[in-house]
mmJSON file of the N, C-alpha and C atoms, coordinates in Angstrom:
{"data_MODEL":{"atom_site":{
"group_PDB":["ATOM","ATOM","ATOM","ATOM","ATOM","ATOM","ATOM","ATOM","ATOM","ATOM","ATOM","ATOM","ATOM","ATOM","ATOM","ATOM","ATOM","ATOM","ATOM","ATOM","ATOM","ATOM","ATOM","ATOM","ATOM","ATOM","ATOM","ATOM","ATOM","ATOM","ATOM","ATOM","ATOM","ATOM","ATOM","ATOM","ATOM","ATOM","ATOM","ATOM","ATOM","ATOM","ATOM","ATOM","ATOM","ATOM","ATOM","ATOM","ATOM","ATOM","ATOM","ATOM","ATOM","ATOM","ATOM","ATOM","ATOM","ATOM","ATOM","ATOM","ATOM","ATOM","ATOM","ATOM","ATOM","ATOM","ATOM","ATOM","ATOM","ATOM","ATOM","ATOM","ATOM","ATOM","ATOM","ATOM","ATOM","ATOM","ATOM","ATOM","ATOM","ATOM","ATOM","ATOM","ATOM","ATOM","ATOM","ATOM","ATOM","ATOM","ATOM","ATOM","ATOM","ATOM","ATOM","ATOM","ATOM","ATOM","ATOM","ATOM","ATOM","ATOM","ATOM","ATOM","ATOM","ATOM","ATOM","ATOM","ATOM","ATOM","ATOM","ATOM","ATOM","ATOM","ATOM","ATOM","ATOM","ATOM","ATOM","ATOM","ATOM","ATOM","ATOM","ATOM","ATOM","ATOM","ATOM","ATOM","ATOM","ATOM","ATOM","ATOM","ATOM","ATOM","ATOM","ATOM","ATOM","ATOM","ATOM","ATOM","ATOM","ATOM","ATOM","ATOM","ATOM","ATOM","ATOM","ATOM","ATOM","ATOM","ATOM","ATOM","ATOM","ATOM","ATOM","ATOM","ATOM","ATOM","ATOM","ATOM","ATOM","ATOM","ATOM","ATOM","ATOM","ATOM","ATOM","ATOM","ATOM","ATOM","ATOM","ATOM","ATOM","ATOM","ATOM","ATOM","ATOM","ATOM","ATOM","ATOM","ATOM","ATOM","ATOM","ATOM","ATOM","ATOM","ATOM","ATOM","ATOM","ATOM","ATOM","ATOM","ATOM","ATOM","ATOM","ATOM","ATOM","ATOM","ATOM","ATOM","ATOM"],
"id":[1,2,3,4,5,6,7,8,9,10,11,12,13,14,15,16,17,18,19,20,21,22,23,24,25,26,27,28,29,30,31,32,33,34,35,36,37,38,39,40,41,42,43,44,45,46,47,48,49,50,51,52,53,54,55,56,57,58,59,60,61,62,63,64,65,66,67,68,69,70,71,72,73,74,75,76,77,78,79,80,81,82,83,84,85,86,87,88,89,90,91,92,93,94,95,96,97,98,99,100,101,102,103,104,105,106,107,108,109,110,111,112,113,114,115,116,117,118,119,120,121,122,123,124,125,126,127,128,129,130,131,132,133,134,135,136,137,138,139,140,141,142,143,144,145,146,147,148,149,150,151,152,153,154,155,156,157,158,159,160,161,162,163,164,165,166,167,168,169,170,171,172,173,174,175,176,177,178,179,180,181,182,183,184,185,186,187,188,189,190,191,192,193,194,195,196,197,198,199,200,201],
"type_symbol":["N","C","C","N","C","C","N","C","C","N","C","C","N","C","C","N","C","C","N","C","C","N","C","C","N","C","C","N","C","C","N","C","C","N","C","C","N","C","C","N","C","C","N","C","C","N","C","C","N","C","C","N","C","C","N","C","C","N","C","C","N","C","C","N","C","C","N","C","C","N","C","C","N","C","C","N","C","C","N","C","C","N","C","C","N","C","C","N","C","C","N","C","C","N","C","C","N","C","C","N","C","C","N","C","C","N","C","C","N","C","C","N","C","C","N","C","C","N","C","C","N","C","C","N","C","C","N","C","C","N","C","C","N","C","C","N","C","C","N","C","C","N","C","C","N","C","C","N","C","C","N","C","C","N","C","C","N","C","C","N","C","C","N","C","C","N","C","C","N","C","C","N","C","C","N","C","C","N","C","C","N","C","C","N","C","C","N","C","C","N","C","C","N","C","C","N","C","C","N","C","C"],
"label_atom_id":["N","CA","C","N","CA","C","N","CA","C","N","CA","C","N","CA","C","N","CA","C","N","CA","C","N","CA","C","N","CA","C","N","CA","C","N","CA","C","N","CA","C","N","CA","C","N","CA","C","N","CA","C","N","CA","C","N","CA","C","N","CA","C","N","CA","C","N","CA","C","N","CA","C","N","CA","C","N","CA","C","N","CA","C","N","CA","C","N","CA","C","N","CA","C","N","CA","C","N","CA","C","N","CA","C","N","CA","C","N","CA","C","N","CA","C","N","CA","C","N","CA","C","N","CA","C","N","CA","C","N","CA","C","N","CA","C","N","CA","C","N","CA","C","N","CA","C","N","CA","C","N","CA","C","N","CA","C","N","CA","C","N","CA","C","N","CA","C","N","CA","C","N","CA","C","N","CA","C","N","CA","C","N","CA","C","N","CA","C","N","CA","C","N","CA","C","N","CA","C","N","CA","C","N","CA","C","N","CA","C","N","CA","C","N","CA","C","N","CA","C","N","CA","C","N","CA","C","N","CA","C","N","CA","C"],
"label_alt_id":[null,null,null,null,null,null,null,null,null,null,null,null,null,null,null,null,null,null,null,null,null,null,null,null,null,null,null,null,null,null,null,null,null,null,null,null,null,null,null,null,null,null,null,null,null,null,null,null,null,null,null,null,null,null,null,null,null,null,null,null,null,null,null,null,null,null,null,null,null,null,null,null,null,null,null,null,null,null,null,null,null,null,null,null,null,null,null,null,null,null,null,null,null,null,null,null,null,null,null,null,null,null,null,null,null,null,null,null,null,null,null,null,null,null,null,null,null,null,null,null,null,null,null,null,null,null,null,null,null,null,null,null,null,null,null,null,null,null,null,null,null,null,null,null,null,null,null,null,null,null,null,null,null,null,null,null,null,null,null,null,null,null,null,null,null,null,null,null,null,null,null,null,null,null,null,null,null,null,null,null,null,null,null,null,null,null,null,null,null,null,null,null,null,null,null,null,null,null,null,null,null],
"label_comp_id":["UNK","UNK","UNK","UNK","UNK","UNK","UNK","UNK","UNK","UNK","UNK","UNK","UNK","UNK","UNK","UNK","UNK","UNK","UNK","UNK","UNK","UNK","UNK","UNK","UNK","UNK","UNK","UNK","UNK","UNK","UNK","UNK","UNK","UNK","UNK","UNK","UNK","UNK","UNK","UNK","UNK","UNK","UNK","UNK","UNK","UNK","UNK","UNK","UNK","UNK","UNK","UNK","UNK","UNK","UNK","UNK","UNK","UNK","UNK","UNK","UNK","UNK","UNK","UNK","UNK","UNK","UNK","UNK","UNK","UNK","UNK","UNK","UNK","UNK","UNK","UNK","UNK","UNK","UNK","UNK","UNK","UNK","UNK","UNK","UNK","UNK","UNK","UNK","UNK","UNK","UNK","UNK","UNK","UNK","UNK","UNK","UNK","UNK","UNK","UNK","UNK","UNK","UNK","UNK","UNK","UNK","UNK","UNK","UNK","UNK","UNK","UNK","UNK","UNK","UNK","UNK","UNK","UNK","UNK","UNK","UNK","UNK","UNK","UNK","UNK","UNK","UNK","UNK","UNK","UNK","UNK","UNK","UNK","UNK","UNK","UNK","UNK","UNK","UNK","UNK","UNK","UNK","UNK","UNK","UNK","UNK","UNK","UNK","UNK","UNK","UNK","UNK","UNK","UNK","UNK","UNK","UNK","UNK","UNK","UNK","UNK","UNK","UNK","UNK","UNK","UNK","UNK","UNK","UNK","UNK","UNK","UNK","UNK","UNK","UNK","UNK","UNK","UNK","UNK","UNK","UNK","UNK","UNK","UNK","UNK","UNK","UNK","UNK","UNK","UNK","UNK","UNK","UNK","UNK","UNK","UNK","UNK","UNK","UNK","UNK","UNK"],
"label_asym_id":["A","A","A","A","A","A","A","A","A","A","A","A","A","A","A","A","A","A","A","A","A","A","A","A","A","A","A","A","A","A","A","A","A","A","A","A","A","A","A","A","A","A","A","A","A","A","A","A","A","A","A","A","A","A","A","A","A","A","A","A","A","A","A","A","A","A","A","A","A","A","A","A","A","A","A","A","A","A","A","A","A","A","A","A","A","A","A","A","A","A","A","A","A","A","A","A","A","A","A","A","A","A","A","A","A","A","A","A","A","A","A","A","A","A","A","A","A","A","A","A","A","A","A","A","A","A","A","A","A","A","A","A","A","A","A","A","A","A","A","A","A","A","A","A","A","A","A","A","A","A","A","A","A","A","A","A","A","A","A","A","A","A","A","A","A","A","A","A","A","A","A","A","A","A","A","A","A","A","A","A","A","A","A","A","A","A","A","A","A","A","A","A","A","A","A","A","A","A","A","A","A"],
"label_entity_id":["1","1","1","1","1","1","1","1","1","1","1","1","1","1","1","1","1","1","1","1","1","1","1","1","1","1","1","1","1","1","1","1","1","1","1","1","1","1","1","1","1","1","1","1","1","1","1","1","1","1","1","1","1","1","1","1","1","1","1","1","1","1","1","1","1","1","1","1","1","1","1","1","1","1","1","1","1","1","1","1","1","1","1","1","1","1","1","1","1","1","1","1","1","1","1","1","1","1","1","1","1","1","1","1","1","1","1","1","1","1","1","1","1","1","1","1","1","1","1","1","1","1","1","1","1","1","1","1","1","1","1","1","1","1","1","1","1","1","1","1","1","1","1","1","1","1","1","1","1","1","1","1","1","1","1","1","1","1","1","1","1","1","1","1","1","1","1","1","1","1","1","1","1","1","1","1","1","1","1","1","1","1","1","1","1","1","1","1","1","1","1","1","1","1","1","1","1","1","1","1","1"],
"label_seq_id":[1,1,1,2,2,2,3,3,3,4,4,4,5,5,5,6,6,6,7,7,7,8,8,8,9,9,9,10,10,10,11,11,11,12,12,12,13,13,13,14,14,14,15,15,15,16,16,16,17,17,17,18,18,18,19,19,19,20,20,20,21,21,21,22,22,22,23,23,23,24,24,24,25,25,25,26,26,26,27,27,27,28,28,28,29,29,29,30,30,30,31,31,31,32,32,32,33,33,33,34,34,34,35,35,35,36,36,36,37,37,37,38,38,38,39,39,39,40,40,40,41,41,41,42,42,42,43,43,43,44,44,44,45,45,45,46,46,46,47,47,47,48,48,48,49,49,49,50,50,50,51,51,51,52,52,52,53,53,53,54,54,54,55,55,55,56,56,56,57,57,57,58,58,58,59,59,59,60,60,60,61,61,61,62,62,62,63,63,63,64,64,64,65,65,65,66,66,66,67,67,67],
"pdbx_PDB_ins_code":[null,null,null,null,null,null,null,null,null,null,null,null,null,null,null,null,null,null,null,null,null,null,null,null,null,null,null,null,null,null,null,null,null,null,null,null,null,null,null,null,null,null,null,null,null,null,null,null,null,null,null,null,null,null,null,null,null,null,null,null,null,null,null,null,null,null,null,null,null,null,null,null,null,null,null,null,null,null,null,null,null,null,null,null,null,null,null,null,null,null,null,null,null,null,null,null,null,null,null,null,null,null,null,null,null,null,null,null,null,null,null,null,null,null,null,null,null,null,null,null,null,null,null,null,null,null,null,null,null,null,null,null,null,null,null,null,null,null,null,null,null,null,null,null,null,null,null,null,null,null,null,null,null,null,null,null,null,null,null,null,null,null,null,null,null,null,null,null,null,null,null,null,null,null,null,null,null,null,null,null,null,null,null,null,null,null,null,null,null,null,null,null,null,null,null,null,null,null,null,null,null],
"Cartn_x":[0.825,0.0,0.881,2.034,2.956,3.311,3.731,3.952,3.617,2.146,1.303,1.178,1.248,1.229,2.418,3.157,4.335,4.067,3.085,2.751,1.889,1.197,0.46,1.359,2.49,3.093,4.12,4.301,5.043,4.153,2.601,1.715,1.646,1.726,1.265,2.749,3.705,5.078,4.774,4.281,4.52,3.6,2.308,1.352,1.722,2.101,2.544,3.532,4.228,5.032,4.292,2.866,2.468,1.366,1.532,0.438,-0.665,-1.093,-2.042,-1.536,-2.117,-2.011,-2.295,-2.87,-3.306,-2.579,-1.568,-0.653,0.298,0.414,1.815,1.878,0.813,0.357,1.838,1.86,3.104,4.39,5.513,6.613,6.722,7.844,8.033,9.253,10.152,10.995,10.109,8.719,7.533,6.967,7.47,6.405,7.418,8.634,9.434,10.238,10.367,9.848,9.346,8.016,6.916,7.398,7.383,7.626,9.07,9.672,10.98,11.063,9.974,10.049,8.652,7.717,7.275,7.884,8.884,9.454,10.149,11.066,12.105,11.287,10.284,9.402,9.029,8.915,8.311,9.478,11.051,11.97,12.492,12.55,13.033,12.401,11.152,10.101,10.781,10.233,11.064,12.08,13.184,14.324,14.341,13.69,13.886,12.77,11.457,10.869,11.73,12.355,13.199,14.479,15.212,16.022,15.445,14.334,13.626,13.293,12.482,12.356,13.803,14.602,15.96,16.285,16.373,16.489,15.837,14.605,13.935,14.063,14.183,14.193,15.41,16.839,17.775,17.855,17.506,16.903,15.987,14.951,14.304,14.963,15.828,15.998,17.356,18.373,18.924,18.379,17.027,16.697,16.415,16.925,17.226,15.43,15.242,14.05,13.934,13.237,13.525,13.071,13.499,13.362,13.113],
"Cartn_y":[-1.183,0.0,1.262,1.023,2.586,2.454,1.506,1.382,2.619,2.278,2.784,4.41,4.822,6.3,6.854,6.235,7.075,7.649,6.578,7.458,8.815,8.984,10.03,11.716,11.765,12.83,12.621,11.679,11.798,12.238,11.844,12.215,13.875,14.01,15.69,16.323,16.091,16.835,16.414,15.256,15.062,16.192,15.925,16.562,18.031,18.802,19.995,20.57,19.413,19.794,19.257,18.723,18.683,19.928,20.902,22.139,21.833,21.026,21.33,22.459,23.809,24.714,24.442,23.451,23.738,22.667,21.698,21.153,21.749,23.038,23.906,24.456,25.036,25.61,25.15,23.637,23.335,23.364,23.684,23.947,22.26,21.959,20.833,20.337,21.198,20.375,19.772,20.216,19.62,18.129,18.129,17.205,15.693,16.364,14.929,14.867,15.618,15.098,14.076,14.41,13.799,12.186,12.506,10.724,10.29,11.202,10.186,9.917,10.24,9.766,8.184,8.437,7.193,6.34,6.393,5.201,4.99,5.812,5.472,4.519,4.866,4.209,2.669,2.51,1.389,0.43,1.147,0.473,-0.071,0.707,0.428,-0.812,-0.809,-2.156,-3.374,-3.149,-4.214,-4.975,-4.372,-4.662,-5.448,-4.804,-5.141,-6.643,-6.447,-7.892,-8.981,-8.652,-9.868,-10.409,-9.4,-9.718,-10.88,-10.167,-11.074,-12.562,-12.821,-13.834,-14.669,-14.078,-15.22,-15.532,-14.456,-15.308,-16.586,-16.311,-17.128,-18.067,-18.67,-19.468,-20.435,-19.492,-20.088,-20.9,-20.303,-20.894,-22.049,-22.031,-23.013,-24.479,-24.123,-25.256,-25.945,-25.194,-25.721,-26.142,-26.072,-26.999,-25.893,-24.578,-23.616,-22.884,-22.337,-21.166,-19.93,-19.164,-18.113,-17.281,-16.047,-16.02,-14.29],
"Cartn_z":[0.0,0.0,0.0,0.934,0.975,-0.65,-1.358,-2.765,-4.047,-3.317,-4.542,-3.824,-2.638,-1.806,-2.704,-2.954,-3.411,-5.197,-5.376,-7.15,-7.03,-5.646,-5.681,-5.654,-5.333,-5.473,-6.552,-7.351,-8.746,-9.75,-9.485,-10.391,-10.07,-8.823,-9.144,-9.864,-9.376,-10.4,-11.637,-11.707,-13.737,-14.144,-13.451,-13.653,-13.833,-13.045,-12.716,-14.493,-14.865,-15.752,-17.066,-16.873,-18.346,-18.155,-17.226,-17.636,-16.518,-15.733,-14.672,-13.982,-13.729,-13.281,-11.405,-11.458,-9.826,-8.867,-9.863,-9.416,-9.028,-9.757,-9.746,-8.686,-7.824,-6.898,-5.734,-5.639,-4.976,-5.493,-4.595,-5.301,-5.824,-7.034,-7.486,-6.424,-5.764,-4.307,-3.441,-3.012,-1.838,-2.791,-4.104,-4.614,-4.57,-5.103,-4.754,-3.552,-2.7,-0.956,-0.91,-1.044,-0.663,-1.236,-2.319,-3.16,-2.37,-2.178,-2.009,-0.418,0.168,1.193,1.446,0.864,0.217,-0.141,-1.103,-1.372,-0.722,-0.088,0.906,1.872,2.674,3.333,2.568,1.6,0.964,0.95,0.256,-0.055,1.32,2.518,3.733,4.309,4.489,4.69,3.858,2.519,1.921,2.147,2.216,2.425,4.055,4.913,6.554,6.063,5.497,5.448,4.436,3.271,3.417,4.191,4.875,5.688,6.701,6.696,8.539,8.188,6.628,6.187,5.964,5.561,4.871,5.949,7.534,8.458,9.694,9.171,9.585,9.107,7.896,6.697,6.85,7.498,8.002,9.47,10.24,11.671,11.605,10.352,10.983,9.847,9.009,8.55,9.319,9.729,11.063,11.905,12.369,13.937,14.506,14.71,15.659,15.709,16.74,16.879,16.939,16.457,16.154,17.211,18.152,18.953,19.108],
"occupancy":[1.0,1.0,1.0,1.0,1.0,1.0,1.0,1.0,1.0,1.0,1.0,1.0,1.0,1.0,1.0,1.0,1.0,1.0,1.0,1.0,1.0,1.0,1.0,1.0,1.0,1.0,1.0,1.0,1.0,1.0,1.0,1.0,1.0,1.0,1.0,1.0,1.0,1.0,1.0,1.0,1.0,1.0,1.0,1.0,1.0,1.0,1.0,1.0,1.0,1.0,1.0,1.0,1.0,1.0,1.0,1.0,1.0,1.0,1.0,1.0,1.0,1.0,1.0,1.0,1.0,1.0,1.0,1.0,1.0,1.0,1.0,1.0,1.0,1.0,1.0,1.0,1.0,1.0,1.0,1.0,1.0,1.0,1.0,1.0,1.0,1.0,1.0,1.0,1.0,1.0,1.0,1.0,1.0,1.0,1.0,1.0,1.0,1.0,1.0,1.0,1.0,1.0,1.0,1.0,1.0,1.0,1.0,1.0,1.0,1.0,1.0,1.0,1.0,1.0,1.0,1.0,1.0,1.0,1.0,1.0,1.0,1.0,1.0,1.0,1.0,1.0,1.0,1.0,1.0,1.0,1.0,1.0,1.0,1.0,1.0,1.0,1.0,1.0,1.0,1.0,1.0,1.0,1.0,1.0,1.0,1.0,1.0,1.0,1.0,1.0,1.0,1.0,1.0,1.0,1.0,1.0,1.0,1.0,1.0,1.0,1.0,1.0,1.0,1.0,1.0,1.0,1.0,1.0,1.0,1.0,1.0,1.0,1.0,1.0,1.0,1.0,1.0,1.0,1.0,1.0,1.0,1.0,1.0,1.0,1.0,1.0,1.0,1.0,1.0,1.0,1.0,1.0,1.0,1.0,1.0,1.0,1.0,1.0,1.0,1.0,1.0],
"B_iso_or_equiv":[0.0,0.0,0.0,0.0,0.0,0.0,0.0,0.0,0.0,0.0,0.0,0.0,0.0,0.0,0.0,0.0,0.0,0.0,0.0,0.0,0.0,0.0,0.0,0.0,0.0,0.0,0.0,0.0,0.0,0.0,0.0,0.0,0.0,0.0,0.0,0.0,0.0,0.0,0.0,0.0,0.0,0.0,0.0,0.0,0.0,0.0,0.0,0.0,0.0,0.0,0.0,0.0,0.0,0.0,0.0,0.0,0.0,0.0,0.0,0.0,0.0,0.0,0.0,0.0,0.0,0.0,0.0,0.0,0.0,0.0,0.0,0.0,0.0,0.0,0.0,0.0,0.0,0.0,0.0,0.0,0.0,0.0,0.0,0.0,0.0,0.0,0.0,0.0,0.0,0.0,0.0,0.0,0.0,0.0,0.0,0.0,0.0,0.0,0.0,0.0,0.0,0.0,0.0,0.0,0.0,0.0,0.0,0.0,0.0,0.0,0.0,0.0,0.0,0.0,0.0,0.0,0.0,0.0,0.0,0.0,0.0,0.0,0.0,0.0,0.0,0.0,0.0,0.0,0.0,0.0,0.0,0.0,0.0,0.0,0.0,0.0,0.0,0.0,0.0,0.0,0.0,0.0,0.0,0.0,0.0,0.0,0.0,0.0,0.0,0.0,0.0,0.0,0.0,0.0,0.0,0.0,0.0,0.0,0.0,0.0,0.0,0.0,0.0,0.0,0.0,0.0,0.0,0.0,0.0,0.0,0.0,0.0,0.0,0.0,0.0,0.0,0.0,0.0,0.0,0.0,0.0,0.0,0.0,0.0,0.0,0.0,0.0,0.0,0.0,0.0,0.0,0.0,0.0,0.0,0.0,0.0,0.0,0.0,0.0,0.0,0.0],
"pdbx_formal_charge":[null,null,null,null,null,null,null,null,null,null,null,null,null,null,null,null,null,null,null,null,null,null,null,null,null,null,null,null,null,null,null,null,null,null,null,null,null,null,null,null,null,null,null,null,null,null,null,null,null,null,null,null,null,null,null,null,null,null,null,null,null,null,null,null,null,null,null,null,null,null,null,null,null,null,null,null,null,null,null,null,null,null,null,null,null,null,null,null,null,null,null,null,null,null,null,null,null,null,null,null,null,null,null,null,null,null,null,null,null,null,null,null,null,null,null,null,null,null,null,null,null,null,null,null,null,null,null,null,null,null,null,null,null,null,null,null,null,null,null,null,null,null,null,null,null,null,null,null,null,null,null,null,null,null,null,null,null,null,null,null,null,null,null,null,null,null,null,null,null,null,null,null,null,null,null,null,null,null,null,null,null,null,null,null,null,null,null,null,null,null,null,null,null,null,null,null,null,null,null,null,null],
"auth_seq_id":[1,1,1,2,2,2,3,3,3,4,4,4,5,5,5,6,6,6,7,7,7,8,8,8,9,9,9,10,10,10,11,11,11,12,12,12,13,13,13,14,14,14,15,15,15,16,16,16,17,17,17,18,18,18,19,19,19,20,20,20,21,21,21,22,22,22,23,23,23,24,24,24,25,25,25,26,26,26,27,27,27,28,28,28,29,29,29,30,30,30,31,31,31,32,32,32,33,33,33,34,34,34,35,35,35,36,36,36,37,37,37,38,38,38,39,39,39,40,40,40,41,41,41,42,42,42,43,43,43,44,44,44,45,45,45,46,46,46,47,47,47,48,48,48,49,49,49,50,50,50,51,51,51,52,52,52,53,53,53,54,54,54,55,55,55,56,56,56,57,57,57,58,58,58,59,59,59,60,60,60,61,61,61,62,62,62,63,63,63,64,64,64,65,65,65,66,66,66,67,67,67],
"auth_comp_id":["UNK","UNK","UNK","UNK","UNK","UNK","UNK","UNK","UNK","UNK","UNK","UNK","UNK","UNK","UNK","UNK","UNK","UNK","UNK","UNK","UNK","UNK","UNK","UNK","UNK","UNK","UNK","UNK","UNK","UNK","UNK","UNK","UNK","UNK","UNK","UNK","UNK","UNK","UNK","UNK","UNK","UNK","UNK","UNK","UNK","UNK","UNK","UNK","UNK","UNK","UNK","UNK","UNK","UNK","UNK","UNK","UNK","UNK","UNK","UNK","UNK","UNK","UNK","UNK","UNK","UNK","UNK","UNK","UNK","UNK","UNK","UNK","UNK","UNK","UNK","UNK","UNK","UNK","UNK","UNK","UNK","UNK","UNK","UNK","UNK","UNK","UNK","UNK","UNK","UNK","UNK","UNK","UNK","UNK","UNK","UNK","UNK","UNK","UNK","UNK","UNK","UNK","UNK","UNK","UNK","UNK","UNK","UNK","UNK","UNK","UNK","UNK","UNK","UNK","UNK","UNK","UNK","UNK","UNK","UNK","UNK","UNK","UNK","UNK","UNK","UNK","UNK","UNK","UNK","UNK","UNK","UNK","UNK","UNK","UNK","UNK","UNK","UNK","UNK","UNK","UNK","UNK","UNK","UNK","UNK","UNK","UNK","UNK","UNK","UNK","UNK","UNK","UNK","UNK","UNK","UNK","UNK","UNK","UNK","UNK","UNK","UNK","UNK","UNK","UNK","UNK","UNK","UNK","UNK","UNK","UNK","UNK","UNK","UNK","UNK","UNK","UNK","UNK","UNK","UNK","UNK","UNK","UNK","UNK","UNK","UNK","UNK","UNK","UNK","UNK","UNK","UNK","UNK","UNK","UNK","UNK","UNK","UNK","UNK","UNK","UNK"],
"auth_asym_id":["A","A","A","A","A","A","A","A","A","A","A","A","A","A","A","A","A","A","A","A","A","A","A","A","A","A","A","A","A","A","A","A","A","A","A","A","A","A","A","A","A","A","A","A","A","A","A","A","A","A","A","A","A","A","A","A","A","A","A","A","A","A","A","A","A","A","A","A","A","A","A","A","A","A","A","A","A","A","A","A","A","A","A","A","A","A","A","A","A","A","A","A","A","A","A","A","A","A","A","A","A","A","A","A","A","A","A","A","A","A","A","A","A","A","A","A","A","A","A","A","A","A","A","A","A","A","A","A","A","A","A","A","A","A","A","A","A","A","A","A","A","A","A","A","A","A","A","A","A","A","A","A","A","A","A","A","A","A","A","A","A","A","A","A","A","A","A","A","A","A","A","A","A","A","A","A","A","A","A","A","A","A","A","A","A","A","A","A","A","A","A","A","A","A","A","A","A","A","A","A","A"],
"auth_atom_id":["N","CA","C","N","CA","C","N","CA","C","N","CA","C","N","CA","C","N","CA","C","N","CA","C","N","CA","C","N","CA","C","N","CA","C","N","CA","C","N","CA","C","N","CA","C","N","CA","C","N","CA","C","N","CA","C","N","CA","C","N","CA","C","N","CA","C","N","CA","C","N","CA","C","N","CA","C","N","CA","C","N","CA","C","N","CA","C","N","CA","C","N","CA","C","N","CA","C","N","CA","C","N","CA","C","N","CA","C","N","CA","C","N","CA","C","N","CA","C","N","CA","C","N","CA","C","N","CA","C","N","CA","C","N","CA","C","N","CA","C","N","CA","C","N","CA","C","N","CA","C","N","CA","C","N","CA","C","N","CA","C","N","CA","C","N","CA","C","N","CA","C","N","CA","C","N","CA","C","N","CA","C","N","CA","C","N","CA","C","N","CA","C","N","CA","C","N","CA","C","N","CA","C","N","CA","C","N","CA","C","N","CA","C","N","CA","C","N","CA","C","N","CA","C","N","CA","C","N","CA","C","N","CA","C"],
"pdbx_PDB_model_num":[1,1,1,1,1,1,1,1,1,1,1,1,1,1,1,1,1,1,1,1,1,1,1,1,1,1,1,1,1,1,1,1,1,1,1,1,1,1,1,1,1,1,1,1,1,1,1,1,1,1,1,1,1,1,1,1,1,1,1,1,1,1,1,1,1,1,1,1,1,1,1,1,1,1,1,1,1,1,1,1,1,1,1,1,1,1,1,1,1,1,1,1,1,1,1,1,1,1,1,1,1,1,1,1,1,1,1,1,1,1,1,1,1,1,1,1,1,1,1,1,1,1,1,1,1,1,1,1,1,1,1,1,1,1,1,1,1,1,1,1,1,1,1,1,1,1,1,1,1,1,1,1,1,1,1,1,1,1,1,1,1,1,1,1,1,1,1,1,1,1,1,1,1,1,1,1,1,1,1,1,1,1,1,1,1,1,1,1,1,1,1,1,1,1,1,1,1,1,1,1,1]
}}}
């Protein structure tokens, strides 16, 4: 879901630069903020949920529990 949050402020900069006037309203630095902290958010998750999986994945095929 944070995924798709992050197209909503790339759409307003694209937007902004194909002529929507009321996109422009925001500066285009507030617009990819916004996205790059979305994705940052999205990419950060990611990354921490497969870490957590490969290690689980390792623990439990050793015997070991995950704790």
């Amino acid at each position: 879901m944070i995924g798709l949050l992050g197209f909503v402020p790339l759409a307003g900069f694209v937007g902004c630069g194909y002529g929507l006037t009321a996109l422009c309203a925001i500066p285009s630095e507030v617009w990819l903020l916004g996205w790059a902290a979305f994705f940052g958010s999205f990419l950060g998750l990611t990354i921490r949920l497969f870490r957590e999986r490969r290690k689980f994945e390792r623990g439990a095929a050793g015997g070991a529990t995950s704790s």
